[in-house]
C-alpha positions in Angstrom: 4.5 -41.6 -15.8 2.3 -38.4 -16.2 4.2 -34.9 -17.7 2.7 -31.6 -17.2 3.0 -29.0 -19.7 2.5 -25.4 -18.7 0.5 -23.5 -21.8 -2.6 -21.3 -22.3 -5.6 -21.1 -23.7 -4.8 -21.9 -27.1 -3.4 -25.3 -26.2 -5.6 -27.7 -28.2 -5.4 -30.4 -25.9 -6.3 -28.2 -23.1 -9.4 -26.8 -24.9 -10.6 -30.6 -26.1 -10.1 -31.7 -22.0 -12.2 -28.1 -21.2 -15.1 -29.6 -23.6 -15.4 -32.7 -21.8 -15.1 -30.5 -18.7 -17.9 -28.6 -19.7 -20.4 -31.2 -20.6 -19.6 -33.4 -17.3 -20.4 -29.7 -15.8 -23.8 -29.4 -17.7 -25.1 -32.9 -16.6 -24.1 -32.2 -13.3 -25.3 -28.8 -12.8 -28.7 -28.6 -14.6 -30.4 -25.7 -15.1 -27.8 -23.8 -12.9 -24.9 -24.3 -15.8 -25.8 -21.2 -17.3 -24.8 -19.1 -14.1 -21.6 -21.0 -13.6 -20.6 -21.1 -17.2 -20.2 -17.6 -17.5 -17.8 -17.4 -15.3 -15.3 -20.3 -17.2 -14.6 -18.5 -20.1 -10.9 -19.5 -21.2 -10.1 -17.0 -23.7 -8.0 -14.9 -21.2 -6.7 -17.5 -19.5 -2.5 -17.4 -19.8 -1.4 -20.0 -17.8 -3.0 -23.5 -18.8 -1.5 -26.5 -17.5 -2.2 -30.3 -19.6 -1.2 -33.6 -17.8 -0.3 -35.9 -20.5 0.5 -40.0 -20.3 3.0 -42.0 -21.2 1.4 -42.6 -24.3 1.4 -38.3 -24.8 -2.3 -38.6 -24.6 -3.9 -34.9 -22.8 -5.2 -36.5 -19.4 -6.0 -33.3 -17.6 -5.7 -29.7 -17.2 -5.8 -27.1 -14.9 -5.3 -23.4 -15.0 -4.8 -19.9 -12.9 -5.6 -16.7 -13.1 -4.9 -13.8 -11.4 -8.5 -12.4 -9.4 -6.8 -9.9 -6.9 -3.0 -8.7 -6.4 -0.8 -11.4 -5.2 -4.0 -14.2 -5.3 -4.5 -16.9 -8.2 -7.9 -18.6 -9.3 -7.7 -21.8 -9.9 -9.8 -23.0 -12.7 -10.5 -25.8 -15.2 -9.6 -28.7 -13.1 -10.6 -31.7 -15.1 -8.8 -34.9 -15.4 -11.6 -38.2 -17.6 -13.5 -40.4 -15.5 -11.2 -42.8 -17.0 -8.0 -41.3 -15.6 -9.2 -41.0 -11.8 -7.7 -42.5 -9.4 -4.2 -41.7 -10.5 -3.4 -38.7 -8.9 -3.2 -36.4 -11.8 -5.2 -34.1 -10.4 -3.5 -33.7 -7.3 -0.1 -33.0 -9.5 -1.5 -30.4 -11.3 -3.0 -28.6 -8.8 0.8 -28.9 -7.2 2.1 -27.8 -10.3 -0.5 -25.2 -10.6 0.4 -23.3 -6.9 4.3 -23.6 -7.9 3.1 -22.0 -10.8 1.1 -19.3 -9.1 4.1 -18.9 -6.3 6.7 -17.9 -8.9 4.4 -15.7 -10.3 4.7 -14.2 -7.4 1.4 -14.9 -5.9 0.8 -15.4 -2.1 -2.6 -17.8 -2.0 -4.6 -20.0 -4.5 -8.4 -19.4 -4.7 -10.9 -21.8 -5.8 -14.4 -22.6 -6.1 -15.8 -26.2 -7.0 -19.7 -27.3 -6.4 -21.3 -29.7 -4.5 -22.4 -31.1 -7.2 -18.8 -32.3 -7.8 -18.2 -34.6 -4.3 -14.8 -35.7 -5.6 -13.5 -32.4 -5.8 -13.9 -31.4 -2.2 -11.6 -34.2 -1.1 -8.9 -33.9 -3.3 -8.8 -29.6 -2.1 -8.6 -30.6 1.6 -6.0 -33.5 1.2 -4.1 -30.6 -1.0 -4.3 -28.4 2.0 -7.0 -25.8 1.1 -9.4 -25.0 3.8 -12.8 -23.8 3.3 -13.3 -19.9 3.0 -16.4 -17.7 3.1 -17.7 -17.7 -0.8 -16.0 -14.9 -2.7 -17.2 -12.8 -5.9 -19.7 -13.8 -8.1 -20.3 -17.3 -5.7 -21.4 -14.8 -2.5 -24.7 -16.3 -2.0 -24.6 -19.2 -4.5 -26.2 -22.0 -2.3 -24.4 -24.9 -4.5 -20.8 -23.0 -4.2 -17.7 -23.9 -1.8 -14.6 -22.0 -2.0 -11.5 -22.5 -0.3 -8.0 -20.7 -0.5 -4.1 -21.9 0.2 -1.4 -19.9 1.2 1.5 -20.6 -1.3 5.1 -20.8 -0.1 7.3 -18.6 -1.5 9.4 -19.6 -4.0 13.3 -19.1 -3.4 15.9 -18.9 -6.3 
Protein backbone atom coordinates (compact mmCIF):
# COMPACT_ATOMS: atom_id res chain seq x y z
CA UNK A 1 0.00 0.00 0.00
CA UNK A 2 1.94 3.17 -1.18
CA UNK A 3 0.66 6.85 0.52
CA UNK A 4 1.59 10.04 -1.03
CA UNK A 5 2.26 12.99 0.98
CA UNK A 6 2.05 16.45 -0.71
CA UNK A 7 5.07 18.73 0.89
CA UNK A 8 7.90 21.03 -0.41
CA UNK A 9 11.22 21.41 -0.63
CA UNK A 10 12.05 21.16 2.80
CA UNK A 11 10.65 17.66 3.20
CA UNK A 12 13.67 15.61 4.26
CA UNK A 13 12.61 12.57 2.76
CA UNK A 14 11.99 14.26 -0.40
CA UNK A 15 15.54 15.97 -0.50
CA UNK A 16 17.31 12.33 0.55
CA UNK A 17 15.08 10.68 -2.69
CA UNK A 18 16.37 14.01 -4.86
CA UNK A 19 20.12 12.90 -3.87
CA UNK A 20 19.78 9.58 -5.09
CA UNK A 21 17.99 11.27 -8.02
CA UNK A 22 20.84 13.35 -8.71
CA UNK A 23 23.59 10.86 -8.66
CA UNK A 24 21.52 8.20 -10.92
CA UNK A 25 21.35 11.57 -13.17
CA UNK A 26 25.15 12.18 -13.07
CA UNK A 27 26.11 8.55 -14.11
CA UNK A 28 23.68 8.67 -16.71
CA UNK A 29 24.26 11.98 -18.12
CA UNK A 30 28.09 12.48 -18.13
CA UNK A 31 29.63 15.34 -18.88
CA UNK A 32 26.23 16.95 -19.92
CA UNK A 33 24.96 16.94 -15.94
CA UNK A 34 26.24 20.20 -15.48
CA UNK A 35 23.75 21.74 -18.15
CA UNK A 36 20.84 19.88 -16.86
CA UNK A 37 21.58 20.28 -13.15
CA UNK A 38 21.14 23.85 -13.30
CA UNK A 39 17.99 23.64 -14.06
CA UNK A 40 16.81 21.13 -10.86
CA UNK A 41 17.42 23.31 -8.28
CA UNK A 42 14.69 22.54 -5.49
CA UNK A 43 14.94 25.40 -3.29
CA UNK A 44 11.77 27.08 -4.79
CA UNK A 45 10.06 24.31 -5.28
CA UNK A 46 6.42 24.47 -3.18
CA UNK A 47 4.73 21.54 -4.05
CA UNK A 48 6.83 18.28 -3.36
CA UNK A 49 5.11 15.13 -3.44
CA UNK A 50 6.98 11.66 -1.34
CA UNK A 51 5.40 8.15 -2.03
CA UNK A 52 6.07 6.26 1.10
CA UNK A 53 5.45 2.20 1.84
CA UNK A 54 3.82 0.36 4.03
CA UNK A 55 6.69 0.30 6.14
CA UNK A 56 6.60 4.62 5.99
CA UNK A 57 9.85 4.23 4.09
CA UNK A 58 10.15 7.62 1.35
CA UNK A 59 9.94 5.48 -2.09
CA UNK A 60 9.55 8.42 -4.44
CA UNK A 61 8.93 11.92 -5.13
CA UNK A 62 7.74 14.08 -7.57
CA UNK A 63 7.14 17.79 -7.84
CA UNK A 64 5.47 20.91 -9.91
CA UNK A 65 6.11 24.10 -10.50
CA UNK A 66 4.49 26.69 -12.13
CA UNK A 67 6.65 27.75 -15.72
CA UNK A 68 3.91 29.86 -17.52
CA UNK A 69 0.22 30.94 -16.33
CA UNK A 70 -2.08 28.15 -16.07
CA UNK A 71 0.98 25.38 -17.00
CA UNK A 72 2.88 23.18 -14.35
CA UNK A 73 6.53 21.61 -14.70
CA UNK A 74 6.84 18.60 -13.57
CA UNK A 75 10.06 17.75 -11.97
CA UNK A 76 12.00 15.41 -9.66
CA UNK A 77 10.45 12.23 -10.68
CA UNK A 78 12.42 9.52 -8.92
CA UNK A 79 11.19 6.50 -7.48
CA UNK A 80 14.85 3.48 -6.33
CA UNK A 81 15.78 1.05 -8.68
CA UNK A 82 14.57 -1.13 -6.01
CA UNK A 83 10.99 0.13 -5.95
CA UNK A 84 10.29 -0.08 -9.88
CA UNK A 85 7.96 -1.97 -11.11
CA UNK A 86 5.31 -0.99 -8.68
CA UNK A 87 3.70 1.68 -10.10
CA UNK A 88 4.67 4.47 -7.79
CA UNK A 89 5.69 6.52 -10.33
CA UNK A 90 2.68 6.41 -12.27
CA UNK A 91 0.65 7.45 -8.93
CA UNK A 92 2.54 10.27 -8.26
CA UNK A 93 2.66 11.70 -11.44
CA UNK A 94 -1.44 11.15 -11.10
CA UNK A 95 -1.33 12.74 -7.88
CA UNK A 96 0.97 15.39 -9.15
CA UNK A 97 -1.59 16.66 -12.29
CA UNK A 98 -4.57 16.50 -9.60
CA UNK A 99 -2.35 18.56 -7.84
CA UNK A 100 -1.51 20.97 -10.58
CA UNK A 101 -5.48 20.95 -11.72
CA UNK A 102 -6.65 22.28 -8.41
CA UNK A 103 -4.09 24.68 -8.53
CA UNK A 104 -5.84 25.77 -11.22
CA UNK A 105 -3.49 24.81 -13.94
CA UNK A 106 -4.67 23.70 -17.44
CA UNK A 107 -1.54 21.29 -18.79
CA UNK A 108 1.54 19.54 -17.13
CA UNK A 109 4.94 20.12 -18.78
CA UNK A 110 7.80 17.93 -18.66
CA UNK A 111 11.13 17.12 -19.84
CA UNK A 112 12.98 13.68 -19.24
CA UNK A 113 16.33 12.46 -21.38
CA UNK A 114 16.99 9.85 -23.41
CA UNK A 115 19.33 8.83 -21.42
CA UNK A 116 16.40 7.78 -19.06
CA UNK A 117 14.53 5.01 -21.49
CA UNK A 118 12.08 4.06 -18.68
CA UNK A 119 10.83 7.39 -18.34
CA UNK A 120 9.47 7.81 -21.81
CA UNK A 121 7.15 4.90 -21.32
CA UNK A 122 5.76 5.61 -18.22
CA UNK A 123 4.79 9.61 -19.86
CA UNK A 124 3.07 8.05 -22.86
CA UNK A 125 1.06 5.29 -20.86
CA UNK A 126 0.20 8.55 -18.48
CA UNK A 127 -1.10 10.19 -21.57
CA UNK A 128 1.51 12.91 -22.41
CA UNK A 129 2.34 13.25 -25.99
CA UNK A 130 5.54 14.46 -27.26
CA UNK A 131 5.81 18.38 -27.76
CA UNK A 132 8.42 20.50 -29.59
CA UNK A 133 11.29 21.14 -26.71
CA UNK A 134 10.52 24.21 -24.65
CA UNK A 135 12.89 26.75 -22.71
CA UNK A 136 16.19 26.09 -21.81
CA UNK A 137 15.88 22.23 -23.70
CA UNK A 138 15.23 24.28 -27.35
CA UNK A 139 17.99 22.63 -29.11
CA UNK A 140 19.22 20.18 -26.42
CA UNK A 141 19.85 17.08 -28.76
CA UNK A 142 19.43 14.52 -25.48
CA UNK A 143 15.94 16.44 -24.41
CA UNK A 144 12.19 15.15 -24.96
CA UNK A 145 9.40 17.12 -23.65
CA UNK A 146 5.97 16.32 -23.63
CA UNK A 147 2.74 18.17 -22.14
CA UNK A 148 -0.88 16.91 -20.79
CA UNK A 149 -3.90 18.72 -20.76
CA UNK A 150 -5.32 18.46 -17.13
CA UNK A 151 -9.09 18.03 -16.48
CA UNK A 152 -10.51 20.50 -14.52
CA UNK A 153 -11.14 19.87 -11.22
CA UNK A 154 -14.96 20.31 -10.07
CA UNK A 155 -15.94 20.96 -6.39
Amino acid sequence: MITLKRSNSEDENFQKLVKQLDADLAIRDGEDHAFYDQFNNIDIIKYALVAFDENNEAVGCGAIKQLEPQAMEVKRMFVPLEQRGKGIAGNLLKELETWAAELGNRKCLLETGIKQPEAIPLYKKSGYKFIDSYGQYVGVQNSVCFEKLLHKVTN
